[in-house]
Structure formats: C-alpha cells, structure tokens
C-alpha positions, 0 to 999 in steps of 0.5 A, spaced: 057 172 475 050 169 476 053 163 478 056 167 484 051 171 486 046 165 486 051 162 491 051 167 496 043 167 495 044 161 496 048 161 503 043 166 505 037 163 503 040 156 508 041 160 514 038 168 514 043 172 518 039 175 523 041 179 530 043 174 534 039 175 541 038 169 545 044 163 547 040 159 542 040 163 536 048 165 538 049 156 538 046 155 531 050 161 528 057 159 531 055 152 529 054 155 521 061 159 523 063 152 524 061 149 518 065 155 514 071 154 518 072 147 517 072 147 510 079 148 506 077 153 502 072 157 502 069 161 495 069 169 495 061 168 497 062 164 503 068 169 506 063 174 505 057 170 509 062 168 514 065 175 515 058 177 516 055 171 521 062 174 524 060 181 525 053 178 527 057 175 533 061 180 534 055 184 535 052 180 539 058 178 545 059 186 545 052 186 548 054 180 553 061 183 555 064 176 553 069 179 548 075 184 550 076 191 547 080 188 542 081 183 536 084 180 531 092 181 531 092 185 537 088 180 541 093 175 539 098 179 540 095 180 548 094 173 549 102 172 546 104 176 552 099 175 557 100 167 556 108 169 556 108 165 549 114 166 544 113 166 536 115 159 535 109 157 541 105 158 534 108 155 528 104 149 529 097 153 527 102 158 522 106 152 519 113 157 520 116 162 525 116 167 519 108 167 517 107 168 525 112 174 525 110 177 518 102 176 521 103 180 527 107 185 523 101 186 519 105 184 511 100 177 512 093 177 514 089 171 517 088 165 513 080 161 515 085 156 517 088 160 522 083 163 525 080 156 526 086 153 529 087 161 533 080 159 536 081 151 538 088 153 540 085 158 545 079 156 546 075 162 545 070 164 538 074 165 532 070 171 532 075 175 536 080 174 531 075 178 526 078 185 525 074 190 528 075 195 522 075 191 516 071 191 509 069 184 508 074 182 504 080 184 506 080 182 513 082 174 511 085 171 506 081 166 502 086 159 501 
C-alpha cells in the first residue's frame, strides 16, 4: 500500500494539479493529460491523477465556454447523430460494433484507449469524454 501512495505522491509531486487559469497553464496540463492517455496501461494511481487533471480541464473550459453541456457517452452519442454516423463508423476506436453499442448502452464504460482515440477521431480534448458526474474510479475502465 505504500508503494501506491508513494506513486500517487509522486505523479502529484511531477506536476502539482492547480486550477487551470491561463492557455499556458491549460497547454501544460493537456500535455500531462496527454502523456497518461498514450500509455497502454494506466495503475490505479495514474487513472486518479488523470481523472482529476481532467476535471481540472473540465473546470477550466466550462469558464471558457469551449466545451458543450454535455459529456462523455451523451456527447458521443451527440456527435454519432449530429455527424450522421452509424455504430460500424466507430469499430476501428472500439475494436467491434457490439463494444460501441454496449458502451452507448451504458453496460461498458470507456476505456483510456478509447477516450484517446474518441479525441483524435473527433479532434476535440479527451476531457469532454469525462463523465460529468463520476467518483474517480468509476468513470473509465483501467486496461
């Protein structure tokens, strides 16, 4: 158990979450947000930190009005519909066309992967996949 906190204190200690309040400051946090996303794996420890660098990013494109009122599976399943997309569009970011349908569903939950390539594929911040109303280990699944 002290290794986990140790690691946690350490992601912590790397990059002090703060609240977001320049572009600057925004860059340097996505860039960390980045760096999490492009792993394979994440532990338990780094799903927390990205979970609460997301919210920070949440937090901070809320004040800029970047970011619709809606995320995570209601915003993908906005963009599905607004971009006239079918289920099959998205089976090379979910791998089959039953994962998409069980995610939109609500029996799956977002994987980082996904999240990452939900972002590239839509060309928007992965924080918008972030579910709004989550603890922090419940709102992804960590691989």
């Amino acid at each position: 158990m002290q290794d986990n906190a140790t690691n946690y204190t350490e992601l912590l200690i790397s990059f002090p979450p703060r609240p977001i309040k320049s572009e600057d400051d925004f860059a340097k946090t996505q860039a960390v947000v980045d760096d999490l996303l492009d792993k394979r794996e994440l532990t338990e420890e780094e799903a927390d930190y990205l979970n609460l660098l997301g919210m920070l990013i949440h937090e901070y494109e809320e004040q800029q009005e970047l970011v619709p009122d809606i995320y995570g599976v209601e915003l993908l399943k906005v963009l599905i519909d607004e971009l006239t997309l079918k289920q099959k569009d998205l089976v090379p970011i979910f791998k089959t066309e039953s994962i998409v349908s069980d995610v939109l569903n609500g029996k799956r939950k977002l994987t980082v992967e996904h999240i990452q390539k939900l972002a590239d594929f839509f060309k928007v911040s992965p924080a918008v996949f972030f579910p709004i109303n989550s603890s922090n280990r419940d709102f992804l699944e960590v691989a």
